[in-house]
C-alpha distance (Angstrom), angle and dihedral (degrees) to the residues before:
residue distance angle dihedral
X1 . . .
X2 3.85 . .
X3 3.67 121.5 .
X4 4.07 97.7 -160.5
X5 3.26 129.5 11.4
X6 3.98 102.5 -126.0
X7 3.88 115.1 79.7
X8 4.03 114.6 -163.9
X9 3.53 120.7 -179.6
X10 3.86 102.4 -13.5
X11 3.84 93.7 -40.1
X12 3.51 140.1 91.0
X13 3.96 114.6 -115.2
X14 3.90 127.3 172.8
X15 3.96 119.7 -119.1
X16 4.03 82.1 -102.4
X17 2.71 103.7 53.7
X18 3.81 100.0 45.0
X19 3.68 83.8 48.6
X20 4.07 89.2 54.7
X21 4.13 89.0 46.9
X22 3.77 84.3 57.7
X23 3.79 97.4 85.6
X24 3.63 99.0 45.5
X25 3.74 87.2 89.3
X26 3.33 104.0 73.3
X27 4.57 86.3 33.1
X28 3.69 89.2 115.8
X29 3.86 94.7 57.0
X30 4.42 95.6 30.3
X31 4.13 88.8 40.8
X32 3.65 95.4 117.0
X33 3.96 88.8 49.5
X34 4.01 90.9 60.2
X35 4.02 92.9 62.5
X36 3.36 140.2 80.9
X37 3.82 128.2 -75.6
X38 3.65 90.7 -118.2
X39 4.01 92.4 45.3
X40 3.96 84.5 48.6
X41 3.61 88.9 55.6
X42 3.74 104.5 48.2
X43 3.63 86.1 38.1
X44 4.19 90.4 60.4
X45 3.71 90.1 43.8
X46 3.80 95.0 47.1
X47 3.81 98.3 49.4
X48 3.90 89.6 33.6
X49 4.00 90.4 59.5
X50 3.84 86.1 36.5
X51 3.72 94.6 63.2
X52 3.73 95.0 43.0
X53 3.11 84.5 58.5
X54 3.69 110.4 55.2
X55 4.06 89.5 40.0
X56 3.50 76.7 60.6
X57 3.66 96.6 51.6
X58 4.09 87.3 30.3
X59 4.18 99.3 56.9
X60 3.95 110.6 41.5
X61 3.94 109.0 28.3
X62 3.81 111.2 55.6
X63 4.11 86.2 60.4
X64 4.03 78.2 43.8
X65 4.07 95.6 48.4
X66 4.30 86.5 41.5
X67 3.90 85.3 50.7
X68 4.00 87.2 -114.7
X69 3.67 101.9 161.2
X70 3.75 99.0 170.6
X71 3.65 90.6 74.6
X72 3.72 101.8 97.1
X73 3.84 124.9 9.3
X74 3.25 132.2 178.3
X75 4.12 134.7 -110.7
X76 3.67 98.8 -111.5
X77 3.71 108.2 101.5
X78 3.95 91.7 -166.5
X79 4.08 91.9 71.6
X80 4.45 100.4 88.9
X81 4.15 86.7 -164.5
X82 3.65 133.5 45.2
X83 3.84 120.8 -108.4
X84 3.19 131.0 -104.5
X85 4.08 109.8 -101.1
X86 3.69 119.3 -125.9
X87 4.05 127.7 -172.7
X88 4.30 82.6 -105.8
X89 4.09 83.1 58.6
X90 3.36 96.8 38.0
X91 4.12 92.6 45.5
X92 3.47 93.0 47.5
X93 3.62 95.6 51.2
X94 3.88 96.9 46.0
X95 3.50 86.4 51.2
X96 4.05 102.6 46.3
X97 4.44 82.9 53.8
X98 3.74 92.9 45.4
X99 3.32 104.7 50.7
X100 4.70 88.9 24.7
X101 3.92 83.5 -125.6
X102 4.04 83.7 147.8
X103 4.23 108.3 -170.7
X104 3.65 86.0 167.3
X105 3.72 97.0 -134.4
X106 3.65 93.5 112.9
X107 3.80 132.0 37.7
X108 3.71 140.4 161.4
X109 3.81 123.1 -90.7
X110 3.95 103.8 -104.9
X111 4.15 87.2 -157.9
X112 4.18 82.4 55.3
X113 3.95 104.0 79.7
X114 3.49 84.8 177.1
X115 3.63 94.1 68.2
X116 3.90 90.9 42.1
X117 3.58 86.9 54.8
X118 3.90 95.7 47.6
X119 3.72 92.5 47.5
X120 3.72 101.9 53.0
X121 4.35 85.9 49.6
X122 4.15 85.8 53.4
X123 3.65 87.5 54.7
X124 3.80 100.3 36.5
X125 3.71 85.0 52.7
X126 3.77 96.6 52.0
X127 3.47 94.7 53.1
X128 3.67 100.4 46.4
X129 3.92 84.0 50.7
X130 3.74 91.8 52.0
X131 3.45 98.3 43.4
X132 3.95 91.1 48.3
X133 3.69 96.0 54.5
X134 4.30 100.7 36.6
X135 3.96 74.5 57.0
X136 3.19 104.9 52.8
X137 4.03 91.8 43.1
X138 3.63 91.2 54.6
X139 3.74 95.1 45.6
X140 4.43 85.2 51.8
X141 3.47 87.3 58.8
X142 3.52 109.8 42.8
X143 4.30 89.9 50.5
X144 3.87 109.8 120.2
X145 3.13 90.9 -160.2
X146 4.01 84.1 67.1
X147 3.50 97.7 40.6
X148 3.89 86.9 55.8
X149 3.25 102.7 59.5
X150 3.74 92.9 109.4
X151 3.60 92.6 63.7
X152 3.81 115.6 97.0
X153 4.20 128.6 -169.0
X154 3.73 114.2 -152.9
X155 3.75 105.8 -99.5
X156 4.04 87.6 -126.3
X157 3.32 134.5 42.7
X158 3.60 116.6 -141.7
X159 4.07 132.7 -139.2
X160 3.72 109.2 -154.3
X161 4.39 144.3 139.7
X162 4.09 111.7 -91.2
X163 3.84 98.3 -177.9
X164 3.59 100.3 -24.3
X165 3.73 94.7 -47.0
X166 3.75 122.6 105.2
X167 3.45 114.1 -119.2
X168 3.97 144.5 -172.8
X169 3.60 118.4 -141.4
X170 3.88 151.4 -174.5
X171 3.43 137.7 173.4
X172 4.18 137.3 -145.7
X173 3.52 128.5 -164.5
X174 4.11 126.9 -158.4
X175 3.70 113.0 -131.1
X176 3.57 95.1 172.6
X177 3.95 125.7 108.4
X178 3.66 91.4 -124.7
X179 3.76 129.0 48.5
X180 3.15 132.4 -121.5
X181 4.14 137.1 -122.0
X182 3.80 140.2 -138.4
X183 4.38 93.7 5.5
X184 4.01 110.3 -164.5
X185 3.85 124.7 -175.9
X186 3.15 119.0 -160.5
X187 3.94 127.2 167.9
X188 4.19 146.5 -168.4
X189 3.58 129.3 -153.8
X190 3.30 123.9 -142.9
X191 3.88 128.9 -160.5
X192 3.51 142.5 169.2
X193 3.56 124.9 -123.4
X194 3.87 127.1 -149.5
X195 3.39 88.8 -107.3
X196 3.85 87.4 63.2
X197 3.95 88.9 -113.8
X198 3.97 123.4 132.3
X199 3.52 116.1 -120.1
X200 3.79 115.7 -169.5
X201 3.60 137.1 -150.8
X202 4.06 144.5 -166.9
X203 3.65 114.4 -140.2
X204 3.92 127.0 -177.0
X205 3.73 122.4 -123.6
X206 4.25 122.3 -150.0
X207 3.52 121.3 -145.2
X208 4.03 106.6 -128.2
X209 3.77 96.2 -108.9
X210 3.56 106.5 0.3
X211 3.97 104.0 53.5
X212 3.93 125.5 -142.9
X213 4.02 93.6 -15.6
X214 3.41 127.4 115.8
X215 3.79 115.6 -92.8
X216 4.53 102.8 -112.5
X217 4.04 88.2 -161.8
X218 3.89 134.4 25.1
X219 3.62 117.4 -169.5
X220 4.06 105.2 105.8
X221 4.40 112.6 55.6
X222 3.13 109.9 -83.3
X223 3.96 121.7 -144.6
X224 3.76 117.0 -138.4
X225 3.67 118.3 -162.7
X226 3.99 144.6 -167.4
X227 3.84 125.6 -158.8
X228 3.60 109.9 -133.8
X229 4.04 100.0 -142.4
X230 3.83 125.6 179.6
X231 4.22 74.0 -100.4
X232 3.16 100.8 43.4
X233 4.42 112.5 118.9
X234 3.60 85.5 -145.1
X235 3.59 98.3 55.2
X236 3.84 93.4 46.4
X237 4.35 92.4 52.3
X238 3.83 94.1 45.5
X239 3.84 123.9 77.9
X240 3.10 148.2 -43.2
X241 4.05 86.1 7.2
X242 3.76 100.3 40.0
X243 4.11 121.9 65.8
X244 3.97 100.0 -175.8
X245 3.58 129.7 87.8
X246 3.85 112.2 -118.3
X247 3.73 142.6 167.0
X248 3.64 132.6 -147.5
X249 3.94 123.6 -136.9
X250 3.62 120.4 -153.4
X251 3.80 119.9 -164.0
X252 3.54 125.9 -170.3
X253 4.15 134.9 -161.6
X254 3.61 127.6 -172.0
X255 3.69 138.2 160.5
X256 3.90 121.7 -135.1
X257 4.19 104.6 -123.3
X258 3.71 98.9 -130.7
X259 3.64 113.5 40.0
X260 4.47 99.3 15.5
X261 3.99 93.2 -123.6
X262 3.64 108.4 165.3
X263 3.93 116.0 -112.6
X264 3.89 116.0 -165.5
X265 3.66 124.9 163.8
X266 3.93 135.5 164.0
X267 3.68 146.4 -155.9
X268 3.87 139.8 165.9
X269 3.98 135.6 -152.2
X270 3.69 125.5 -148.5
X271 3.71 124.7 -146.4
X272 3.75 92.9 -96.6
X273 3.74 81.7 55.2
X274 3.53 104.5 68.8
X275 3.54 124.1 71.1
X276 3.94 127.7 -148.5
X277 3.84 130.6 -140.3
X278 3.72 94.5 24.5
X279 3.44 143.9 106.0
X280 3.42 149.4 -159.7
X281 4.25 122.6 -97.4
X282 3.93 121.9 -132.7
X283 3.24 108.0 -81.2
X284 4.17 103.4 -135.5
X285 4.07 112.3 -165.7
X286 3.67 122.7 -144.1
X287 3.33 136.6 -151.6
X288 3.99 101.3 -119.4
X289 3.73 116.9 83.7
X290 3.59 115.4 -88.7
X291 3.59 143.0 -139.2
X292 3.56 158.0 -175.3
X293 4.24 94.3 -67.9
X294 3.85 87.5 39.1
X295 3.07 92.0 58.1
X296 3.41 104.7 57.6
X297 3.72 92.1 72.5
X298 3.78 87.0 72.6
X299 3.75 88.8 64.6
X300 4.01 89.2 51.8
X301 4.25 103.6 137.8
X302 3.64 124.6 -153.7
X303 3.79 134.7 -166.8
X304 3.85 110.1 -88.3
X305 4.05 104.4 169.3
X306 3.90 116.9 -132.0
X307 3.80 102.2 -123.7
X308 3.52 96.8 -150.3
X309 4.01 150.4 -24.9
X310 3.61 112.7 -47.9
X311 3.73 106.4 -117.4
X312 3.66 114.5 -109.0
X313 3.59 129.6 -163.4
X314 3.67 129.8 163.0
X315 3.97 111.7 -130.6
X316 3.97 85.8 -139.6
X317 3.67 94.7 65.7
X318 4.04 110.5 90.2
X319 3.39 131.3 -166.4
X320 4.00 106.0 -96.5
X321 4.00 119.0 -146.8
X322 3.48 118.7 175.6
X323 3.76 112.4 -165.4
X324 4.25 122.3 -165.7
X325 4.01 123.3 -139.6
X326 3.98 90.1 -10.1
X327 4.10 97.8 -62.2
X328 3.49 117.5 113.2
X329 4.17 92.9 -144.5
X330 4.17 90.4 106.7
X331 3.57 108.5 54.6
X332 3.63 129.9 164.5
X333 3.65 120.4 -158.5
């Protein structure tokens, strides 16, 4: 029996986590995106210093090690020879063109083109450096994915009766300080074929209580639901009925309410991970900051009995009439 639906390379893999593997392309060129904030920032310092550094190591000695004393001289036009260059001289000038402090008591020799040539590396080098890591900051912070980590999917989905009608549903919970604006679900199903070929579907998500609009506010758990009609995809994939294995995708998009930064975030459930005859509790809010563990209460199931067979009724079956010598009084249905 399959556990996913997607198989990559010899072995089976859900949509997710394909999607997840995705990124690990480019990992070599975005690693420094992947860690931590603090790990960023002792990572820009470390390289930063690192660089200064070697163009400090990179500009003034090899003329130094060569015995090329025309590199650097000094401003004061009374000296006839130039001096002899020390690691404090050759510090403080790596450092004044690194970071363009500029005193003006050092400079390069202009009849050197060695040290023209070393001088515009040093700063090519610094910039590149900067650029890199302001980049790669920037592109940390403005991740959704990131920003969404205070939005949490039930871990189950749940199959139970809304008002006589049979119903799959999920909930999500906002951890963040700040709520959100204009929440849409949307969702795909995937399913696998006996041919071993994936066959997706769009499904439509209700809102408990305010149907297939857009959320305006998110700050209590919100319960997402999906009729399952005689034409519903859903209703045809799960069992008894359906014989494939499947997995449904849930997407969500949000918009933070002060600044409009995008907020997107996704799961998926599996067939093993949906649960029948049950329902989800109240959720209650309190006034005390929650969290991850807290949260979990809002995911709390209890027993809601199925009252009968789902109806089932494939959209492929017509109605038959068979009518004799052109009068419709023999009929067979």
């Amino acid at each position: 029996m399959l556990h996913s639906v997607v198989c990559c390379k010899g072995s089976c893999v859900s949509i997710l986590s394909l999607a997840k593997e995705l990124p690990r392309a480019n990992k070599s060129v975005w690693i420094i995106v992947q860690f931590g904030f603090s790990m960023c920032l002792c990572i820009q310092v470390g390289v930063y210093n690192c660089a200064v550094q070697i163009n400090i190591f990179i500009t003034p000695y090899p003329p130094c090690w060569h015995g090329k004393q025309q590199l650097i001289i000094t401003a004061n036009e009374n000296q006839t020879s130039a001096p002899e260059i020390g690691f404090t001289a050759a510090f403080s000038f790596a450092l004044e063109t690194q970071l363009t402090i500029g005193y003006g008591t050092m400079y390069p020799n202009a009849d050197c083109p060695t040290a023209i040539a070393l001088l515009a590396l040093q700063m090519l080098l610094g910039l590149m450096l900067e650029a890199f890591i302001t980049g790669a900051f920037v592109a940390k912070f403005s991740r959704p994915q990131k920003r969404c980590s205070g939005i949490l999917f039930s871990p189950k989905a749940v199959v139970c009766e809304v008002e006589d009608q049979r119903c799959l549903m999920f909930r999500v919970c906002n951890l963040l300080s700040r709520p959100l604006v204009d929440v849409c679900v949307s969702a795909v199903l995937y399913e696998e074929q006996d041919d071993h070929t994936i066959h997706q579907t769009a499904l439509d998500f209700l809102l408990d209580g305010l149907g297939s609009r857009p959320c305006p506010l998110f700050l209590s758990p919100l319960t997402f639901l999906h009729p399952l009609t005689p034409d519903s995809p859903l209703n045809r994939a799960m069992p008894p009925s359906g014989q494939s294995q499947f997995e449904l995708v849930v997407f969500l998009s949000a918009s933070q309410e002060g600044t409009g930064s995008a907020y997107h975030k996704r799961t998926s459930y599996l067939a093993d991970e949906i649960q029948y005859g049950r329902r989800f509790t109240k959720a209650v809010l309190h006034g005390e900051r929650r969290n991850s563990t807290q949260a979990m209460r809002y995911f709390d199931t209890h027993i809601c009995p199925l009252m009968g067979p789902n109806n089932y009724s494939n959209s492929r079956d017509k109605e038959c009439v068979v009518q004799v010598n052109g009068d419709g009084n023999d009929a067979m249905e």
